[in-house]
VEXPA-370680 format. One line per 5 residues: number of its first residue (from 1); for each residue x, y, z of C-alpha. Coordinates in pm, 1 decimal. Example, Ala and Ser with C-alpha at 12.3 -4.5 7.8 and 13.67 -1.06 7.14 Angstrom:
1	1230.0,-450.0,780.0; 1367.0,-106.0,714.0
END
This chain:
1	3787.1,5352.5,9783.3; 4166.4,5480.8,9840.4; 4302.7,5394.3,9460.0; 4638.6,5395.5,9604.7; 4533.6,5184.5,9913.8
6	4386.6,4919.5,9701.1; 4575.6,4598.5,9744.5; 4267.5,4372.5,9609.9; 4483.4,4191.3,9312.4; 4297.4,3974.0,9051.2
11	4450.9,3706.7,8862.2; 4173.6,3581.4,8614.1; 3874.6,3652.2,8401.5; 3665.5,3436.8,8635.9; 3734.0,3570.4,8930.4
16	3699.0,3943.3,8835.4; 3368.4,3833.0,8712.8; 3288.1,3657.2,9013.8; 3279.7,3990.8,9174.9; 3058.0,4117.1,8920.3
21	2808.9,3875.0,9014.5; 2822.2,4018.4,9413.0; 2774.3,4370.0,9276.5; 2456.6,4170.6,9037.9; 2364.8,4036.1,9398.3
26	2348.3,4401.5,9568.5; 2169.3,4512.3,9285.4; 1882.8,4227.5,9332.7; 1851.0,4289.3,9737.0; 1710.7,4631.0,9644.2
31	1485.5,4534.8,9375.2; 1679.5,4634.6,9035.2; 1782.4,4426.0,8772.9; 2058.9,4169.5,8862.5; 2319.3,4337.8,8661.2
36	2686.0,4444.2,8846.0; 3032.7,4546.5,8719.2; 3389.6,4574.4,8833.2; 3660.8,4739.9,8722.2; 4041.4,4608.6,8702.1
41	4336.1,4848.4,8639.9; 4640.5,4706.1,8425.7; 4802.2,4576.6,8731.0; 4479.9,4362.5,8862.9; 4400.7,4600.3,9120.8
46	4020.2,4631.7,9191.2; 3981.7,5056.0,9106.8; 3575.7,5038.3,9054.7; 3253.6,4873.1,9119.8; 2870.2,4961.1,9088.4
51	2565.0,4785.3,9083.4; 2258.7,4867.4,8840.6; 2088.4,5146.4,9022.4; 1843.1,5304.0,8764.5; 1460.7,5234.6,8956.9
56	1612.3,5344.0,9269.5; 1771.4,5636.2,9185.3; 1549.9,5729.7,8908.7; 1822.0,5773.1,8718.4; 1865.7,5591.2,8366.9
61	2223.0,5633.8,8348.5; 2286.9,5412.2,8659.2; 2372.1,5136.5,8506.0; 2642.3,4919.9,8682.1; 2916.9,4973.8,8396.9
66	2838.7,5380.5,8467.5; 2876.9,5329.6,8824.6; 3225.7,5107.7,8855.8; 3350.5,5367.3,8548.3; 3260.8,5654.2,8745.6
71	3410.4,5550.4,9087.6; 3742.8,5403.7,8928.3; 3787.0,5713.6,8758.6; 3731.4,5963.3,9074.3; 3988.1,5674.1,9220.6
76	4247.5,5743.6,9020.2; 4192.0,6126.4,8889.5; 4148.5,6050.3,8543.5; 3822.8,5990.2,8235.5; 4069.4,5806.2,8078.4
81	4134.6,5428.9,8156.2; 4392.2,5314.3,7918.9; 4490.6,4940.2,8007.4; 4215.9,4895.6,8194.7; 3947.8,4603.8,8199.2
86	3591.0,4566.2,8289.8; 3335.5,4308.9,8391.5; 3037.2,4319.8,8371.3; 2772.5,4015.8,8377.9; 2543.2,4138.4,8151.2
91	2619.0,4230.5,7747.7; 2636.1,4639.5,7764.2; 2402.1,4858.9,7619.0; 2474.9,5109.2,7385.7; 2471.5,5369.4,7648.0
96	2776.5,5204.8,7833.2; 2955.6,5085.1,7589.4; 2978.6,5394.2,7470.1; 3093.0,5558.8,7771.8; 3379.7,5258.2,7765.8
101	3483.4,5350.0,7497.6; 3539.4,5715.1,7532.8; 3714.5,5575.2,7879.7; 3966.3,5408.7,7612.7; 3933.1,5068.1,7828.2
106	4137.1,4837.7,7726.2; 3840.5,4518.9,7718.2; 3523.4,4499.6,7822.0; 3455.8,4121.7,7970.2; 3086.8,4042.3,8001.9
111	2881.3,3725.7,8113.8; 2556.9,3718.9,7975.1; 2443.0,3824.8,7631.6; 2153.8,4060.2,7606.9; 1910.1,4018.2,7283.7
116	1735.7,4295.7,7340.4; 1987.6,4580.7,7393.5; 2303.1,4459.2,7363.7; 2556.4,4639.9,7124.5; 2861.7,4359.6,7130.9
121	2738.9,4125.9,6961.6; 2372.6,4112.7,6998.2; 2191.2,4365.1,6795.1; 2509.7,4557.3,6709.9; 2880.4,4495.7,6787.1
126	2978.8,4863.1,6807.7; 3286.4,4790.7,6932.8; 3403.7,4642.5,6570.7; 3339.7,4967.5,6411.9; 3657.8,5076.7,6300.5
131	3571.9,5456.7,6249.6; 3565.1,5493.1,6568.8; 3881.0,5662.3,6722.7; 3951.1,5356.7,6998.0; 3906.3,5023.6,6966.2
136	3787.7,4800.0,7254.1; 3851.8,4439.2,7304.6; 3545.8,4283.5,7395.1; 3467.8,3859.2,7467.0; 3129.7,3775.8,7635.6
141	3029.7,3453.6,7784.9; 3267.6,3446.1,8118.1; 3060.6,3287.6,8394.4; 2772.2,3311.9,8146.1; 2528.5,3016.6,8321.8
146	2547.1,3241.9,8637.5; 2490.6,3510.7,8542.9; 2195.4,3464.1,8306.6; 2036.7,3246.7,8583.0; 2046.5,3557.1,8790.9
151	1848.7,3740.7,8536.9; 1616.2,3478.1,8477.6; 1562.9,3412.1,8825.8; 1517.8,3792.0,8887.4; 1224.3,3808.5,8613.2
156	1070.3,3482.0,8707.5; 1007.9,3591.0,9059.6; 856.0,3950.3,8913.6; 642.0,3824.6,8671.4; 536.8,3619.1,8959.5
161	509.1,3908.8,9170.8; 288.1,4070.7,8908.2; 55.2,3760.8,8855.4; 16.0,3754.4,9229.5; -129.9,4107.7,9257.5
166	-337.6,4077.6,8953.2; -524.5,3798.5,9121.0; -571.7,4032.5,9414.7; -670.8,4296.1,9214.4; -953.0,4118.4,9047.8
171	-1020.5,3947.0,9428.9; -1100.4,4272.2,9572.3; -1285.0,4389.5,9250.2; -1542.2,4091.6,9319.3; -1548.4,4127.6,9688.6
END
């Protein structure tokens, strides 16, 4: 993506997350976890997107907040993302939010909390830790039915998955 190209404005907290959710989509066509991200300069210009990418790319940093950060910041030539917003539809991890921060984002928007890694709100709200040298706004909960269904949906049909080859497992261990 062309950074100054971009004409792709965005008015609202939904919408932006709304295109989180298509980047959650990508991410479920190819087998990873639902999760996806955008990433809105001060203006409401789309500068980023990514998609979770980790199995795939055996990569554990490929998360989708890791992939929209690092392709709005080769957009516009900078690490550093002052003003900026991101959406995400699942609560980040400590990982990400810590590379958010560093970005010196302006807010991080998410959709879904996460109970078992998530560090804004969840187990820990890093971003309220005011010894840190930039503070973050962060709100969860935009879009949050949809994207949680996502997830859930996602991990119903692989436990399902799972259960299914089990049972053909143990078929072909009595045949």
């Amino acid at each position: 993506m062309n950074y100054s190209d971009n004409t792709l404005m965005l008015s609202d907290d939904e919408h932006a997350m709304r295109l989180a959710l298509e980047q959650a989509q990508l991410a479920y066509a190819i087998g990873e976890v639902p999760v996806g991200a955008v990433l809105i300069d001060g203006e409401g210009r789309l500068v980023g997107q990514g998609y979770n990418r980790s199995i795939v790319d055996h990569d554990p940093s490929q998360h989708a907040e890791m992939m929209a950060l690092r392709a709005a910041c080769k957009a516009v030539g900078n690490y550093r993302l002052p003003g900026y917003s991101l959406f995400v539809t699942l609560e980040p991890c400590l990982m990400c939010l810590g590379a958010l921060l560093h970005a010196r984002l302006e807010r991080v928007v998410f959709g879904a909390s996460d109970p078992k890694t998530g560090v804004c709100g969840s187990l820990l709200s890093l971003h309220e830790h005011t010894r840190l040298n930039h503070q973050t706004v962060v709100s969860g909960g935009v879009l949050e039915s949809e994207c949680a269904d996502l997830l859930r949906q996602f991990f119903r049909e692989r436990r399902a998955q799972h259960h299914l080859l089990k049972q053909q497992a143990q078929l072909d261990a009595n045949s």
